[in-house]
C-alpha positions in Angstrom: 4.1 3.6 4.7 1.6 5.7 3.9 1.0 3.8 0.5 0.7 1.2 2.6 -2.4 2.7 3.9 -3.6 3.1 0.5 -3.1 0.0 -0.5 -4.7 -1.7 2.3 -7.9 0.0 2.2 -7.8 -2.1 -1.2 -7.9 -5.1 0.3 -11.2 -6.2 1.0 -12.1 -5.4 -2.6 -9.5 -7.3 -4.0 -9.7 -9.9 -2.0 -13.6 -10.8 -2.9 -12.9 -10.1 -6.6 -9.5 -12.8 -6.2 -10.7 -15.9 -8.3 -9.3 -18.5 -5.8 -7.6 -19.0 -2.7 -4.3 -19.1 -3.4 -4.8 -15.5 -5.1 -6.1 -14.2 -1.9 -2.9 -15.6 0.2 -1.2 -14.0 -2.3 -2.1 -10.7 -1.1 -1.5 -11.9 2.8 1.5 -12.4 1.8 2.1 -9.0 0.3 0.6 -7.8 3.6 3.0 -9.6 5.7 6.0 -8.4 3.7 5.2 -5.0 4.4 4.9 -5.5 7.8 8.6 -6.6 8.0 9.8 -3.4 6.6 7.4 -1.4 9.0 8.2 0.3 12.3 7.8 -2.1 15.5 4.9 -0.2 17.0 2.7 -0.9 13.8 3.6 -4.7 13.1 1.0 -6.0 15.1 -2.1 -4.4 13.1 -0.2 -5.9 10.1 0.0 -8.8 11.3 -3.9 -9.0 12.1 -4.7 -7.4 8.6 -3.1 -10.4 7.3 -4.5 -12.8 9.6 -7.7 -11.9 8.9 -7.3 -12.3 5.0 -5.4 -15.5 5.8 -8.6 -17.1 7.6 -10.4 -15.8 4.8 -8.6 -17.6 2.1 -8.5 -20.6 4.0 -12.8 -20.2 4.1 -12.3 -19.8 0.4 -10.3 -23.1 -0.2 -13.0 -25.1 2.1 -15.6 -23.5 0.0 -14.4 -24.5 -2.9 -14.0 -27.9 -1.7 -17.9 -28.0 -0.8 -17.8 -26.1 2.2 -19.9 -22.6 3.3 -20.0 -19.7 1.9 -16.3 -17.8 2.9 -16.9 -14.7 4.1 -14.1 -11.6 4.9 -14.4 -10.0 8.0 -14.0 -6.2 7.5 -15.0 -4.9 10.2 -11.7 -7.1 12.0 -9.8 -6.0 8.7 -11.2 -2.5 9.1 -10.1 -1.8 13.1 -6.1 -4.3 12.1 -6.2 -1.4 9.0 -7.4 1.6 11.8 -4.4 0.7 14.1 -1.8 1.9 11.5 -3.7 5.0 10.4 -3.7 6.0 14.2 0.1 5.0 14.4 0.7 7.1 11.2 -1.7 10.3 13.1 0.3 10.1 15.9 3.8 9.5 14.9 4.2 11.5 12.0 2.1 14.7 12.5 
């Protein structure tokens, strides 16, 4: 779980690099994998990790179809992403 960590402080990088939507629910999709293999006390900040890259892909797809600017909300990302740390801190030291 710990790559998990890693990997999801990735995220907002790779999601605003991603050339489409469908590239960028690709990686909620990853996110929300990992959260079925993850302890019940953390699934919840997984699951708003990957709502928040969910809502952004869908602002991506409405952009693309003429729509405003998407933008990704890090600093929801950031606090879904803070709630594992803290669960990781406090379980496993």
């Amino acid at each position: 779980m710990t790559d998990d960590v890693l990997a999801l402080s990735l995220v907002p990088t790779n999601v605003q690099l991603a050339e489409d939507s469908g590239d960028i629910s690709g990686i909620g999709t990853t996110i929300g994998d990992r959260a079925l293999r993850a302890p019940e006390g953390v699934r919840d900040s997984y699951a708003a990790a990957r709502e928040v890259v969910e809502e952004f892909a869908q602002a991506k797809a409405g952009e693309d179809g003429g729509g405003p600017e998407a933008e990704f909300d890090q600093s929801r990302y950031e606090a879904a992403v803070e709630g594992i740390r803290d669960w990781l801190t406090t379980t496993c030291s």
